[in-house]
C-alpha positions as CSV (number, residue, x, y, z in Angstrom):
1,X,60.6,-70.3,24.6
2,X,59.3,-69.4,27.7
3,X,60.3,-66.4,29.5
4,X,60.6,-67.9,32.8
5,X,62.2,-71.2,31.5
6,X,65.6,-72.3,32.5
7,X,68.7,-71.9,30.0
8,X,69.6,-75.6,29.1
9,X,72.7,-77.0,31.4
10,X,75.4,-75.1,31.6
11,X,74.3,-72.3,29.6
12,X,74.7,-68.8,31.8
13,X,71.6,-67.5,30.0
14,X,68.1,-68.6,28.2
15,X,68.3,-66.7,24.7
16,X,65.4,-64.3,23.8
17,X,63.0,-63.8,20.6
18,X,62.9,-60.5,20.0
19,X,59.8,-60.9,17.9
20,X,62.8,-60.5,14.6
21,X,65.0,-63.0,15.3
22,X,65.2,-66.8,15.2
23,X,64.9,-68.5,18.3
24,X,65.6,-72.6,19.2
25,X,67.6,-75.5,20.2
26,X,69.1,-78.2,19.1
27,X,70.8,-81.9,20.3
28,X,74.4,-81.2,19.1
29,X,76.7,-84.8,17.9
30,X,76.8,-85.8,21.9
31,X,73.5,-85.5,22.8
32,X,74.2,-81.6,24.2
33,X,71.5,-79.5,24.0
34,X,72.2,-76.1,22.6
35,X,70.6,-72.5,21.9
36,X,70.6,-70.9,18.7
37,X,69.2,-67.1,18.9
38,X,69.4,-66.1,15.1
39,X,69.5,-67.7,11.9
40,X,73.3,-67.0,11.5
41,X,73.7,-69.0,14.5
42,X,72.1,-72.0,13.3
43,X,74.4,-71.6,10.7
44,X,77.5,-71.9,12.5
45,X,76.0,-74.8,14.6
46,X,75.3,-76.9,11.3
47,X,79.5,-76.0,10.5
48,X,80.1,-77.2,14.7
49,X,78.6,-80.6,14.1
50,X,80.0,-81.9,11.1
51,X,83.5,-80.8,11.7
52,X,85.5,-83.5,12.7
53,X,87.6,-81.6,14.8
54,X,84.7,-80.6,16.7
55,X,84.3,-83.0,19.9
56,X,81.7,-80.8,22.2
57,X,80.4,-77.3,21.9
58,X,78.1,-75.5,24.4
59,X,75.7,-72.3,23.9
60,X,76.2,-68.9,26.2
61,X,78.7,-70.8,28.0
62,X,79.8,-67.9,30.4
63,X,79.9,-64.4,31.6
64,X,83.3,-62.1,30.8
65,X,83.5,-58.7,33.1
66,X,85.3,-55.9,31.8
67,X,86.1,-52.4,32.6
68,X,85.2,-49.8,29.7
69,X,87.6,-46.3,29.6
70,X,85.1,-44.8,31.9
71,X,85.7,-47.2,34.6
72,X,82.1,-48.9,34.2
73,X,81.3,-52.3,34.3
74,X,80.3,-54.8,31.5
75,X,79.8,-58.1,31.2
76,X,79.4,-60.0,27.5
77,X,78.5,-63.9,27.0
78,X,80.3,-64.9,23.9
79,X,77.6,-67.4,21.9
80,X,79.3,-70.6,21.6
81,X,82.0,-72.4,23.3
82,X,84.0,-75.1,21.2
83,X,86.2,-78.1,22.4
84,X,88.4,-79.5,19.6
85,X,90.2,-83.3,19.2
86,X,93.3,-81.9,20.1
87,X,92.2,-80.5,23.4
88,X,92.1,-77.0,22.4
89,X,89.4,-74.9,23.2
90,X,87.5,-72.1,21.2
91,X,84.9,-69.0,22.2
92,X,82.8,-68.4,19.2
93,X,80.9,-65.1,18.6
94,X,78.2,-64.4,15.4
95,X,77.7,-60.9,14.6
96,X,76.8,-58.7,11.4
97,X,79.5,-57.8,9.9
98,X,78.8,-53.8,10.1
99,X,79.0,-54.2,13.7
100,X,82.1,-54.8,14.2
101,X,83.4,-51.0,14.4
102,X,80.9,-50.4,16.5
103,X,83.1,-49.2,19.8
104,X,81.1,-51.3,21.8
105,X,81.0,-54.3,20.3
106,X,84.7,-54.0,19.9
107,X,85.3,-53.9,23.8
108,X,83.2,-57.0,23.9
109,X,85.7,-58.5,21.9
110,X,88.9,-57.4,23.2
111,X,87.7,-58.5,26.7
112,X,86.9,-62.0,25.6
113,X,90.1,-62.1,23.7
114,X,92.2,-60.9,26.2
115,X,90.0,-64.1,28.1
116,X,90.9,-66.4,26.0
117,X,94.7,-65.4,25.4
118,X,95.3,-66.1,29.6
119,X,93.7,-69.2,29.1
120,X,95.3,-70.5,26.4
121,X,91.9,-70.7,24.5
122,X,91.4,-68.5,21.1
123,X,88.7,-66.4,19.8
124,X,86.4,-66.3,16.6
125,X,84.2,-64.1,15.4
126,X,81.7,-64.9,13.1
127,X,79.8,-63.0,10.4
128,X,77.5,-63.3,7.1
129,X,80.5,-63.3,4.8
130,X,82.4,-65.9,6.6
131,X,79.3,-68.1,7.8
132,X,77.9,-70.8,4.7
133,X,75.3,-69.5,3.4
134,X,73.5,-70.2,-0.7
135,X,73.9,-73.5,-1.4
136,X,76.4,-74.5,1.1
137,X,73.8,-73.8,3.7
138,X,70.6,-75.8,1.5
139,X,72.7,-78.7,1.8
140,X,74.2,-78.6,5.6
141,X,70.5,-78.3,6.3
142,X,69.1,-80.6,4.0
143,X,72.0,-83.8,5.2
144,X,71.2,-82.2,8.7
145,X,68.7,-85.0,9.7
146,X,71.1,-87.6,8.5
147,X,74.4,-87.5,10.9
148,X,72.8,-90.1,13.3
149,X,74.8,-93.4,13.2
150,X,71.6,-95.4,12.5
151,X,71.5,-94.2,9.3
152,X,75.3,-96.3,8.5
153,X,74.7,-99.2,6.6
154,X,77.9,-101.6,6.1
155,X,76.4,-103.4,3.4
156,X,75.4,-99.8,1.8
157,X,78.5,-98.3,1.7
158,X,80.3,-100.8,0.6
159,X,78.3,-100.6,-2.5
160,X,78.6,-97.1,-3.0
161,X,81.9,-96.7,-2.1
162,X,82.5,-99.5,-4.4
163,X,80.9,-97.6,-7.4
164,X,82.5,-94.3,-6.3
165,X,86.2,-95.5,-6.4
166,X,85.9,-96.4,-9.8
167,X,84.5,-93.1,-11.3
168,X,82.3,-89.6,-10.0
169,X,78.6,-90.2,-10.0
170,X,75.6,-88.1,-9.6
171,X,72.7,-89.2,-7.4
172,X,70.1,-90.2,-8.8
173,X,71.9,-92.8,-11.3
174,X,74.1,-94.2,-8.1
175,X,71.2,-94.9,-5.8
176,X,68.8,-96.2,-9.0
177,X,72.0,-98.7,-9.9
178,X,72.7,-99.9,-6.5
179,X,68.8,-100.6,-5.8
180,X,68.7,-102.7,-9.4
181,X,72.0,-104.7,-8.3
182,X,71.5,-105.5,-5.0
183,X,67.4,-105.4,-4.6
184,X,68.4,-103.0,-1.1
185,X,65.8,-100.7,-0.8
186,X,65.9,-96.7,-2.5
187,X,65.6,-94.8,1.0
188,X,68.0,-97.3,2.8
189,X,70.7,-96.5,0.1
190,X,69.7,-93.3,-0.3
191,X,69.8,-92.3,3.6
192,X,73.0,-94.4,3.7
193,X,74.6,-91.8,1.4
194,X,73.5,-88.9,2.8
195,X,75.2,-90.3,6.0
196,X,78.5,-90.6,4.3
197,X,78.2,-87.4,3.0
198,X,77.4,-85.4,6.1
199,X,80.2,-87.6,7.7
200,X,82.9,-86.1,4.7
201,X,83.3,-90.1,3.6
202,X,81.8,-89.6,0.0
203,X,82.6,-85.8,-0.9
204,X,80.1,-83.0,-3.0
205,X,80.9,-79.8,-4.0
206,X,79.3,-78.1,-1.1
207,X,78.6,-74.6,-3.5
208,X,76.5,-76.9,-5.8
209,X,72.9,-77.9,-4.8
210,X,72.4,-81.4,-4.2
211,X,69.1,-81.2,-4.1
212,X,66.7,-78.5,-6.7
213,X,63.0,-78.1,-6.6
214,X,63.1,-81.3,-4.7
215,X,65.0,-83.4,-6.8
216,X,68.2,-84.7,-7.1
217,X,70.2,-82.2,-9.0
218,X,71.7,-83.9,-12.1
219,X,74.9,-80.8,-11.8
220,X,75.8,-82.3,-8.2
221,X,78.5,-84.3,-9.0
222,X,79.9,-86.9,-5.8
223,X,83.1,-88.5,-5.3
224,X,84.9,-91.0,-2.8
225,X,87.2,-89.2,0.3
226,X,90.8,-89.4,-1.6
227,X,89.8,-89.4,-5.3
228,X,90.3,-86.6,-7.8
229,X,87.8,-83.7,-7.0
């Protein structure tokens, strides 16, 4: 990104590569876009868009002042800001987790708390052992490209979910079965699926690879929203 570049709107800051982090943006589920400045980050955003309770989130969305014990004054931009279905709203703040006794960082927090708790709003903090990460994070990543709406297909997911109510299925045999019965195309019913499974309509154990060396993992095992896990 370029130095003298605008921060996208709304955002009270452009984020910064320090040469060791990762540095980007992306188009969030309304179109929104919004700064990531480390890998961690990205992380949470990938959680942020396929939660369902998610409706809009927003990157460095403000500034916080506080006072510290010696009477000088800060200021500290929480990372993300959240709004939820049922009109709550969320600051979100990734960190390392051997940070957090760090008396500095903790004034951060207590100010943006203390923020939130006269707004009626609630703080998060976020950090690697709360974030996905292993496998969890290989799939959010890999099912990423897949959220968009023109990957639904009625007459797809009527199939699977067809196949799916009756018993669990792996991959690889539910796509090849589907494309045998009905003559639809392998990558239509294939992106089909990984629609409904970004979009928590045909469930994965998330902890299991769905994909491994770039193949459908025989071990990932899927299931329809509502059956027996």
């Amino acid at each position: 990104m370029g130095l003298k570049r605008k921060p996208p709107a709304g955002n009270s800051r452009r984020v910064r590569s320090t040469g060791r982090n990762l540095c980007g943006v992306i188009t969030n589920k309304v179109g929104r876009t919004v700064q990531f400045e480390s890998f961690a980050e990205r992380s949470l955003l990938l959680w942020l868009d396929r939660s369902a309770d998610v409706v809009d989130y927003l990157s460095q969305p403000e500034q916080i002042a506080y006072i510290d014990s010696s009477g000088k004054r800060h200021s500290y931009t929480p990372d993300y800001q959240v709004w939820h279905t049922d009109r709550r709203v969320s600051l979100h703040e990734v960190t390392l987790q051997q940070r957090l006794d760090q008396p500095q960082i903790q004034r951060r927090h207590a100010a943006a708390t203390a923020a939130c708790i006269e707004r009626g709003w609630t703080y998060h903090i976020h950090t690697e052992s709360t974030l996905p990460q292993g496998s969890e994070l290989a799939n959010l990543l890999a099912l990423w490209a897949y959220r968009a709406t023109r990957y639904h297909d009625p007459h797809v997911t009527d199939a699977l979910c067809t196949r799916l109510a009756d018993e669990k299925q792996t991959l690889y045999p539910l796509v090849m079965d589907i494309h045998r019965q009905s003559g639809l195309a392998i990558s239509q019913i294939a992106c089909c699926l990984y629609h409904l499974l970004w979009h928590d309509v045909v469930q994965m154990n998330w902890h299991v690879l769905l994909f491994q060396d770039g193949v459908p993992n025989p071990e990932a095992v899927l299931w329809l929203k509502g059956g027996e896990a």
